[in-house]
C-alpha positions as CSV (number, residue, x, y, z in Angstrom):
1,X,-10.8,-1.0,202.9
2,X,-12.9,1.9,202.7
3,X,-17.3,0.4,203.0
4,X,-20.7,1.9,202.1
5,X,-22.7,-1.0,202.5
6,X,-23.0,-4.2,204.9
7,X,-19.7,-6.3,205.1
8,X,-19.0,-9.4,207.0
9,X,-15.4,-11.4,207.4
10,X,-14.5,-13.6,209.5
11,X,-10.6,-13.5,211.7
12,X,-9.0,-15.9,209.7
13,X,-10.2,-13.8,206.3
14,X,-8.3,-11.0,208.4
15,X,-5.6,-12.9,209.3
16,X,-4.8,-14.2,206.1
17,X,-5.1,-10.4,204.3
18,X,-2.6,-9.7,207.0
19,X,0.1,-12.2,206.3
20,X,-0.5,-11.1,202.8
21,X,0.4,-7.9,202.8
22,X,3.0,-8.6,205.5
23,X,1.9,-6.2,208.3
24,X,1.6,-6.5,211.8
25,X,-2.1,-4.7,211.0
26,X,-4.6,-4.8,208.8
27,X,-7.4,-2.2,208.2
28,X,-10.7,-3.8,207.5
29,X,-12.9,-0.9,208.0
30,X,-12.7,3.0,207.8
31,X,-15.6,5.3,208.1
32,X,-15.6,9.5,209.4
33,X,-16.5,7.9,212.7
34,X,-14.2,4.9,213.3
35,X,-12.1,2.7,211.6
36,X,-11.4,-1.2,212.4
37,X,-8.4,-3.5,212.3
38,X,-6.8,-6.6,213.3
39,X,-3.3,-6.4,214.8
40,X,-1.4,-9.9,215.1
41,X,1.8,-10.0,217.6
42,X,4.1,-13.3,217.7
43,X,5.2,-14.2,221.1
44,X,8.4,-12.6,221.9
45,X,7.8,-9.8,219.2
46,X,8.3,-6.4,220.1
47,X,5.4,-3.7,219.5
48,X,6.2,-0.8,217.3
49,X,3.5,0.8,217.7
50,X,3.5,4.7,219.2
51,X,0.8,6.9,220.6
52,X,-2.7,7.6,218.6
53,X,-3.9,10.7,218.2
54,X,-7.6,8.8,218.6
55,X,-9.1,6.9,221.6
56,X,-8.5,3.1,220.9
57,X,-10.1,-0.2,222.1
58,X,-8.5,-3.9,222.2
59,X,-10.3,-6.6,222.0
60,X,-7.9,-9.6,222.4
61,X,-9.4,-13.2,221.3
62,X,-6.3,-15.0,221.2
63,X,-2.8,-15.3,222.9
64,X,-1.1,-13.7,226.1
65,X,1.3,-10.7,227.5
66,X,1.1,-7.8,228.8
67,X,0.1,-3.8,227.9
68,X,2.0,-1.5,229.4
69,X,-0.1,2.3,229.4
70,X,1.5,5.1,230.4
71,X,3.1,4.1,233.8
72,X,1.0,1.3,234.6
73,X,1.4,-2.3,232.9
74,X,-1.9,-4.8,232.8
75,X,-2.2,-8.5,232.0
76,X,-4.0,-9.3,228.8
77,X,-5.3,-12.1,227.6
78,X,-8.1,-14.0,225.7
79,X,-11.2,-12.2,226.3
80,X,-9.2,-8.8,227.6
81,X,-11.0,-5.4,226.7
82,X,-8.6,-2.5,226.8
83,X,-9.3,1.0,226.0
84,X,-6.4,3.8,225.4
85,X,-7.2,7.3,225.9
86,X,-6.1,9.2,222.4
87,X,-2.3,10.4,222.9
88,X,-1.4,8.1,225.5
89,X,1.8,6.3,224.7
90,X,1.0,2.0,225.4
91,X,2.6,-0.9,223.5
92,X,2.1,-4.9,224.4
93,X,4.8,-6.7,225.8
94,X,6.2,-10.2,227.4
95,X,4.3,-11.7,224.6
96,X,3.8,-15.4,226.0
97,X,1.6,-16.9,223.1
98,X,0.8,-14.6,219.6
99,X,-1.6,-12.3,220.4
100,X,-4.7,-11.7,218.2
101,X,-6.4,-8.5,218.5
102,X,-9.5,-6.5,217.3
103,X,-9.1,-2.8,217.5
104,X,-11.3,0.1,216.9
105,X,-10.4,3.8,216.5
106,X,-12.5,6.8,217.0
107,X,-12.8,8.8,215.2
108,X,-11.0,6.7,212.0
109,X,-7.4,6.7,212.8
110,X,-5.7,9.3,210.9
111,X,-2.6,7.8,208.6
């Protein structure tokens, strides 16, 4: 979803654009100096994802596991802010309950 003007959504909105499309992420915001996304995880599901080549922030509202970042691995849960520097390889693991996550690229993550 590329915007010019004011947008508001709510999770489930995302949610449900996710499961339509059948995606692990959805893109819900793109602009030259960041782009937006929810990223969805069912416990037990492995992670695909590999490094960015932009710095990243998590914001995870829902669920629990773990993020393993370069070497070192982290709890995360509800409430957990994580940021990942740009080219550093992470992925979420030991997925206990689905995790729901806000992210945010900058700049806009390049496809």
């Amino acid at each position: 979803m590329n915007l010019s003007e004011t947008f508001v959504t709510t999770v489930a909105e995302l949610s449900a654009m996710r499961q339509r499309d059948g995606r692990l992420y959805c893109e819900f915001l793109r602009v030259p100096v960041m782009s937006a996304g929810l990223y969805e995880l069912a416990a037990g599901a492995a992670d695909p994802q590999s490094p960015h080549a932009e710095d990243e922030v998590y914001v995870i509202f829902n669920g629990q596991g773990r993020i393993r970042i370069a070497d070192q691995d982290y709890p995360v849960s509800a409430g957990s802010v994580v940021f990942v520097p740009a080219g550093v390889e992470h992925r979420f693991h030991s997925i206990e309950a689905a995790l729901s996550i806000l992210v945010f690229f900058a700049p806009a993550e390049s496809n």
